[in-house]
C-alpha positions in Angstrom: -7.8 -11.2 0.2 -10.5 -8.9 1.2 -10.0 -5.2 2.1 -7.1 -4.7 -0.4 -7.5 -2.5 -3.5 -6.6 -4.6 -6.8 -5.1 -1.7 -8.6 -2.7 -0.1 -6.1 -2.3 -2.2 -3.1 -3.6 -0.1 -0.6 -4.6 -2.0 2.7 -6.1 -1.6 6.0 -4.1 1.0 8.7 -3.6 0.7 12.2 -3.8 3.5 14.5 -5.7 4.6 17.9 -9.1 6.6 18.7 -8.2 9.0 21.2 -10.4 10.3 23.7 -10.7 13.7 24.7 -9.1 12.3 28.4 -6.4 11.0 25.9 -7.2 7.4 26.3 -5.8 5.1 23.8 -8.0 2.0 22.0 -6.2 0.8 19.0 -8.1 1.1 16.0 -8.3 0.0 12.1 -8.5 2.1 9.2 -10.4 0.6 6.2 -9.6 1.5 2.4 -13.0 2.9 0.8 -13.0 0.0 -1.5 -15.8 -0.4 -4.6 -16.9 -2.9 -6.3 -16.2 -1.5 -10.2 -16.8 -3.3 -13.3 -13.4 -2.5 -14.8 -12.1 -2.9 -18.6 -8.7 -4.7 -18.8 -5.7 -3.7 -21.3 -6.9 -6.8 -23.1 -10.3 -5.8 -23.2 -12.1 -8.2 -20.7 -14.1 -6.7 -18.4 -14.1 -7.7 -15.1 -15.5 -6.5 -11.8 -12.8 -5.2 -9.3 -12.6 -4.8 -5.7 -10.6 -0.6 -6.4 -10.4 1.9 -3.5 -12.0 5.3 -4.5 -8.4 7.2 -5.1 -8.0 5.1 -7.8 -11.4 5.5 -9.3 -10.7 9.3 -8.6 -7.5 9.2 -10.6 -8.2 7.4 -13.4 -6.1 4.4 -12.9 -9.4 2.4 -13.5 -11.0 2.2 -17.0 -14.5 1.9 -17.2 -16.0 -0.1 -19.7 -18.5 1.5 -22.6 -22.1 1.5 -21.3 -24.0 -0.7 -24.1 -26.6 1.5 -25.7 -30.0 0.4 -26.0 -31.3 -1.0 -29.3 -33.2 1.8 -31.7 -36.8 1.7 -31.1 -38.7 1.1 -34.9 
């Protein structure tokens, strides 16, 4: 299950390079997929494989960042 974004779907493309003589390779293109630590509806936090639009549009919740204790 690698390559596919855990919040929307989104998966790998196929389409071709083309050359500037117009010759045709297929080609594959990638989601740009992160690794986020990502806080659930239920409140676990868990780290996600998420492709950046989704980071982008909020459709990821990041977890607080714990604070480090008071100096005394």
């Amino acid at each position: 299950m690698s390559q596919v974004c855990a919040i929307c779907g989104k998966r790998p493309q196929v389409g071709m390079n083309v050359s500037h003589a117009h010759n045709r390779n297929k080609r594959r293109f990638n989601p740009n997929l992160q690794n986020v630590r990502v806080q659930l509806e239920s409140g676990q936090v868990k780290k996600l494989k998420v492709c950046t639009r989704c980071i982008r549009s909020g459709a990821v919740v990041k977890p607080e960042a714990k604070k480090a204790p008071a100096a005394s």
